[in-house]
N, C-alpha and C positions, 0 to 999 in steps of 0.2 A: 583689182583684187578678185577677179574672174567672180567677178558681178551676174554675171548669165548662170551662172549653177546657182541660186537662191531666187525667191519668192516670197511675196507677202503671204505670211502665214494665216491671215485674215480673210485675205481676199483672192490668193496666188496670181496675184497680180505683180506684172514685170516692176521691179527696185532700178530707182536710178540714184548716183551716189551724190550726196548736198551735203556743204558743211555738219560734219562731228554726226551722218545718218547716215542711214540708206531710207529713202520715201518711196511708196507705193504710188505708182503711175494713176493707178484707178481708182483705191479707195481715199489717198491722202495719208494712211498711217505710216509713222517714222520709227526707225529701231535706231538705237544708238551705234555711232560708230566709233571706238574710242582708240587711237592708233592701230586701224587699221582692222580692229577684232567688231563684228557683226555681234550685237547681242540682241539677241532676239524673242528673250523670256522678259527682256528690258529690267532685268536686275532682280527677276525673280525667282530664276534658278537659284537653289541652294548650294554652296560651294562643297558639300558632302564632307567626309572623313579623309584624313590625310592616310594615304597609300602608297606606302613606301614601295612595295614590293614592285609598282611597276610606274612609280615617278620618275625614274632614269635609269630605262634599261644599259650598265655597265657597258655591255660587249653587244649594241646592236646590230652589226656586221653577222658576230656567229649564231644570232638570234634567226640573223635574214637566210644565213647560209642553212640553219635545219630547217627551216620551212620551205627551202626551194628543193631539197634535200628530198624530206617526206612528200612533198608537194610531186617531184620527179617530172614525165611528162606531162602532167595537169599545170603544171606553170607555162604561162603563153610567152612567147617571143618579147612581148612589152604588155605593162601594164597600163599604160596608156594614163589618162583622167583616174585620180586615187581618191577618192573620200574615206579618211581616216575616224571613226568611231569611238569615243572615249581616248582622244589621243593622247593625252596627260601632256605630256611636258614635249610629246613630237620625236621622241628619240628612233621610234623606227619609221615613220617615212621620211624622216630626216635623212636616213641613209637611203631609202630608195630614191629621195632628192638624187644624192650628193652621187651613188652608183649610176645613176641615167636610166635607172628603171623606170619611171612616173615620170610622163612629161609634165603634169600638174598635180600639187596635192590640194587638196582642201581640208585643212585640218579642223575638227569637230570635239569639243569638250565641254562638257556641265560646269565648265572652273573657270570663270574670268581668269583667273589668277595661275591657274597653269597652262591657259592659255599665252599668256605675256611672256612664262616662263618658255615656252614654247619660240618665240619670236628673239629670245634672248639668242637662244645657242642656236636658232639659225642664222643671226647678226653675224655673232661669231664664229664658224662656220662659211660664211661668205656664200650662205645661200638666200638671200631676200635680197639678193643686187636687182632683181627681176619682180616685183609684186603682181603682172600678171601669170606666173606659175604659181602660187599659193595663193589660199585666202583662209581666214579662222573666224570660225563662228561660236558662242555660245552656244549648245542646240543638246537637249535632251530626247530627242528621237518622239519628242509628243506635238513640240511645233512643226506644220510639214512646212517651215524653210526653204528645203532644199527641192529642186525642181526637177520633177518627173524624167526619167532617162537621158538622165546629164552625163553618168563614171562610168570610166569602162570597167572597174576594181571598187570594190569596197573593203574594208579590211578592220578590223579589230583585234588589239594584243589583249587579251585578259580583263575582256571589257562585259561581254554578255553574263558574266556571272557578278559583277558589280550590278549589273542596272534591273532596275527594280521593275523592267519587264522586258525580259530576252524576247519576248515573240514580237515587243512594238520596235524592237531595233531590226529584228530578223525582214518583218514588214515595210519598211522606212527603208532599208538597201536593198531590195527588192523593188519597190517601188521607184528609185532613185539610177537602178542600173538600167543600162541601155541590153537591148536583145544581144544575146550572146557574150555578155557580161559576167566576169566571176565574181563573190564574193570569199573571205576567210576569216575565220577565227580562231583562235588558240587560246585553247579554256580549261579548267580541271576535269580531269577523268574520274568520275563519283565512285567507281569501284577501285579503281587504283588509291586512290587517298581513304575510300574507308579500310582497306586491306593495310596500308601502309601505318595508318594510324593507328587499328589495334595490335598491329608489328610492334610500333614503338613503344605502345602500352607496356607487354607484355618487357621489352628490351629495359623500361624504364621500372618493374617492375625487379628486375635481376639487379639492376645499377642503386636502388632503395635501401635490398638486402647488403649488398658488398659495401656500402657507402650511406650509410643512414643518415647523416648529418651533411648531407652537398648539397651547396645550397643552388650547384647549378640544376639540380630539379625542378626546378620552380619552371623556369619560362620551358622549360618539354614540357611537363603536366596543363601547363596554360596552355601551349599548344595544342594538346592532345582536344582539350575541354573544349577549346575551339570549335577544332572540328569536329568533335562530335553536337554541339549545336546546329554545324550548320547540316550534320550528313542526315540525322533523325529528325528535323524537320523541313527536309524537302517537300517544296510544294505548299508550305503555311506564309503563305506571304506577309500576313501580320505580325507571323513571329521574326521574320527574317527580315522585314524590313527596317530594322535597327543596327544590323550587320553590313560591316563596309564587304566579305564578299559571302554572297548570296546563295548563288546558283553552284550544284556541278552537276555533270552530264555524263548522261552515257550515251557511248555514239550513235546505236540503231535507234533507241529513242528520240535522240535530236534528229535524226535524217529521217525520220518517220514523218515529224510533225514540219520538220524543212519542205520537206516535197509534199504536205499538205497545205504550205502557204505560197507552192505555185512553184516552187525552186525545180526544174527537170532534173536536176543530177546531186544530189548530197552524198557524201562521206565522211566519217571519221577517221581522221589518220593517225596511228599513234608516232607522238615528237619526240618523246623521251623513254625511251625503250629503258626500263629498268626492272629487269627480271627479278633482282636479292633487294631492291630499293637502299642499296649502297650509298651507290651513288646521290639518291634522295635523301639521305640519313645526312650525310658529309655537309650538303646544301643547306638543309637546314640547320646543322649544328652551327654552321658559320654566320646562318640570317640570325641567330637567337645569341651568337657568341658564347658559345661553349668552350672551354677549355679543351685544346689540342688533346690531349692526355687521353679526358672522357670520350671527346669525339672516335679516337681509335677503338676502344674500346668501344662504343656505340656499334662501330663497321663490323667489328670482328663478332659482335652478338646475333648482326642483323640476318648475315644468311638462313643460321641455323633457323633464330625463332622466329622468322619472319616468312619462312614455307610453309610455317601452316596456313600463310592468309596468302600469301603472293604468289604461294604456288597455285592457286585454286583459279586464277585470274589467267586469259586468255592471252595471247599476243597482244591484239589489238587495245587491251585494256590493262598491260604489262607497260603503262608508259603515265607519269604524273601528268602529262599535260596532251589532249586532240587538237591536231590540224584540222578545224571543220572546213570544208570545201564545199562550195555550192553555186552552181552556176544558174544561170537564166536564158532558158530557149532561145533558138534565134527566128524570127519571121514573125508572122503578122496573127499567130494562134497564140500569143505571147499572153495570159492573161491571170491577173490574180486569183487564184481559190481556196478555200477551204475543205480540207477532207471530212466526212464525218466523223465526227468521235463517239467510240465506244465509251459508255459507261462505266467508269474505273471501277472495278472490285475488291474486295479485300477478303482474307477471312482467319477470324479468332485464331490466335495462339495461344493454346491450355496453357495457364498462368503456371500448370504445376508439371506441363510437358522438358523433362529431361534435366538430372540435375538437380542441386539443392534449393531448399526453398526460400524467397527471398527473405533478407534479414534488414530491419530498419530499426533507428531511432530517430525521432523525430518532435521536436515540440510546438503545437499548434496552438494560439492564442488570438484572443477576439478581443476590440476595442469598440464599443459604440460610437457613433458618430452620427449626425443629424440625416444623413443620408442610408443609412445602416448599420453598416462595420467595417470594420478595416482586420482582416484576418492576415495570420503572421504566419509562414513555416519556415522552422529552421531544425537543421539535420542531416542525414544519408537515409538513402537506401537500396540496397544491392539487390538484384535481381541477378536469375541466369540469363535471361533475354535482357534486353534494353528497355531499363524505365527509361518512360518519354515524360511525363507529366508526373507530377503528385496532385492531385483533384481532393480538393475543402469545399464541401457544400455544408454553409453554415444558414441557417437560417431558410433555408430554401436555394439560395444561389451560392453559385458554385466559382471558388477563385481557382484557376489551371498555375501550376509552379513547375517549369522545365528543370527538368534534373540532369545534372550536367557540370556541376561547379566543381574546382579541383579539391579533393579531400586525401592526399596520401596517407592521410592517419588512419582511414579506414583501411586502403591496403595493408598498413602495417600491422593493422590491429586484427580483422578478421579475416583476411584472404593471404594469409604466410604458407598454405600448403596450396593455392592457387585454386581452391574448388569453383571461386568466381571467374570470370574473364576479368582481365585487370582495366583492359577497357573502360568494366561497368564499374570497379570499384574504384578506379581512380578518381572518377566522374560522376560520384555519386551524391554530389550534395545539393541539398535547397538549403535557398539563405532568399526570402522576400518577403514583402506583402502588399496586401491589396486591400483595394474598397471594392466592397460588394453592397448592395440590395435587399440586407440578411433583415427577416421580419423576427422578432421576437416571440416564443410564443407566453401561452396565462401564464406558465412558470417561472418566466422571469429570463427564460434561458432558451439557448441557440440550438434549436435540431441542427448534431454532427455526423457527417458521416465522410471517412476519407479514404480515398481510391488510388492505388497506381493504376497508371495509364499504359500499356505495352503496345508494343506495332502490332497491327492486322487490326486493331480495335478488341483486342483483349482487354480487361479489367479486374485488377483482384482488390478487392474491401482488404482497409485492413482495419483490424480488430479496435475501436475504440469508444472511448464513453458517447452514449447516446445523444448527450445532452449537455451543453457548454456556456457557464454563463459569461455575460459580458467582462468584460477586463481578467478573465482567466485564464488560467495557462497549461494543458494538459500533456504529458510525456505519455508518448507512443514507443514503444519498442519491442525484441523478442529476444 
């Protein structure tokens, strides 16, 4: 089971294989071996959220063929030794098995359980006649398992924006590759999908008015809401670590911080060239099941209103999905580093810069509790910029409320001549609550004060009672 690419992640001491293990030579520690699967968290990985989108890629032949495609000369002759990253169920080096591309794979996933699934359809398939060309391990990229300059390939389908730290996967196949070793990934393009996504806003927006009662709005406006959780809080890893996907990139970005973890050559390639996001539009109408009908209708809206966002967007980020490429020097100067990093900066967006002023209703309420409070918002509220947060400091402490939740009602209620972006007003609701810290003061009652949040660290108050007693329930609006 190509036993020599792993190590005791303990000790990185050589594994030798003993009934239903793999033991460590040096220290004694054992990892379970359960047909044939390495686990090596020993049953503490978390088996994560089900993901569909890439549990069995359909057609992974024309999956291999656009990456060798955008890839062009930068694809080697062979890939030699493969360590697969997130490989879910194995569907694409399953085909570079079954093509003769990867003389070995070793397949790598956080899922007991789709790892097996994995083992299935190579059964069938008629590629595991051979167990020293494969091996499958449990492995979240935090246990270093696998042993220093083993692959000649590393690769991941749509895996670094799943894991809850692209830079310890980025580091771990780095680590892992032999000198003059490639790696690849294929990840979402953060400007392409936020362009795309306030396209479809706007499209779902026109689809509202013509059809006010279709009920296939729902799973687009869930989509939209989606993504706009994950594209407004890039970089909040607390908030995002409740999302099955995480991450998305923009490619000089990622090749920036690539070649500051040592990588000699990064790029982003775009895979999916989609100028009018048509073609993206069709794709997902079909992943959410949309009615043929709407779909068309969807395509024939999408050129028009979807060049005000996707015409703005360059070639290279004209495409839903980056080929990341990165290679690793060859010779004996070969060595891990870190770039400096600058200081991120931001700066203030005047809450009242361009455009009407934001419009909310909202109802804010406090429950005591032996701890403090438990503070409640439910409502919208539209901004011309992107509210990020609704912020309740009740009592002293402050509970944060992402704004984001599908509310079409608002579109149809106050954004029908469109002065909003439909983006914000499709996606404008808070519906939560929380415990807070909140102290009481002499009067019995909660110092209130409530804030939207906007990007750059802008902040506008909005207008409400000073003062909130416990079990109360105050309506904010304008």
């Amino acid at each position: 089971m190509l036993i020599d690419k792993f190590q005791c992640p303990a000790c990185r001491g050589t594994l030798r294989q003993v009934p239903d293990a793999l033991a460590c030579a040096v220290c004694g520690e054992s990892y379970p071996l359960a047909d044939g699967i390495a686990d090596f968290p020993r049953g503490a990985a978390p088996e994560g959220p089900e993901i569909d989108q890439r549990a069995e890629d359909p057609v992974p032949a024309a999956l291999l063929a656009r990456i060798r495609a955008a890839a062009a000369a930068r694809w080697p002759a062979a890939l030699g030794s493969v360590l697969e990253f997130g490989c879910g169920t194995g569907s694409f080096s399953r085909e570079l098995l079954a093509s003769g591309l990867a003389r070995e794979v070793a397949f790598t996933d956080p899922s007991l359980r789709l790892l097996r699934e994995c083992q299935q359809h190579l059964v069938r398939q008629g590629l595991l006649e051979d167990m020293r060309t494969v091996a499958f391990a449990v492995h979240g990229a935090h246990e270093p398992s696998l042993r220093d300059i083993s692959f000649d390939t590393c690769a991941g389908i749509g895996t670094l924006h799943h894991a809850a730290s692209p830079r310890a996967v980025l580091v771990e196949a780095y680590r892992t590759l032999r000198p003059g070793g490639q790696a690849f990934f294929v990840e979402p393009c953060r400007r392409f999908h936020r362009a795309f996504a306030q396209a479809m806003a706007d499209v779902l927006a026109v689809l509202l008015q013509r059809h006010p009662d279709g009920s296939y709005t729902y799973p687009l406006v869930n989509w939209i809401a989606w993504q706009r959780q994950v594209l407004l809080h890039q970089g909040d890893r607390e908030f995002l670590a409740g999302l099955a996907g995480k991450h998305q990139f923009d490619g000089e970005v990622f090749c920036d911080w690539a070649r500051g973890l040592g990588y000699v050559t990064a790029e982003a390639l775009p895979l999916d060239p989609d100028p009018t996001g048509v073609d993206t539009a069709r794709a997902l109408c079909a992943m959410l099941g949309i009615p043929a009908p709407v779909t068309e209708e969807i395509a024939r809206l999408m050129p028009g209103l979807g060049a005000r966002y996707l015409g703005l967007l360059s070639h290279a980020d004209s495409s839903r999905s980056l080929l990341l490429w990165l290679s690793k020097a060859r010779g004996p100067g070969v060595r891990l580093h870190e770039a400096n990093q600058a200081p991120s900066r931001s700066w203030p967006i005047p809450a009242e810069a361009g455009g009407p002023r934001p419009r909310w209703h909202m109802e804010v309420a406090s429950q005591a509790t032996e701890a403090g409070a438990v503070v409640a918002a439910r409502g919208w509220c539209v901004s011309n910029v992107d509210a990020v947060w609704l912020r309740v400091t009740l009592g002293g402490a402050a509970a944060r409320f992402p704004v984001w939740k599908p509310r079409p009602d608002v579109q149809a209620a106050v954004n029908t001549s469109g002065q909003y972006a439909a983006w914000n007003a499709l996606c404008s609701g808070v519906d939560d609550m929380m415990q807070v810290p909140a102290v009481v003061g002499a009067d019995g009652a909660y110092a209130l004060e409530v804030t939207l949040e906007l990007p750059g660290g802008a902040e506008l108050p909005l207008p409400c009672p000073a003062r909130l007693a416990p079990g109360e329930t105050v309506a904010l609006g304008n």
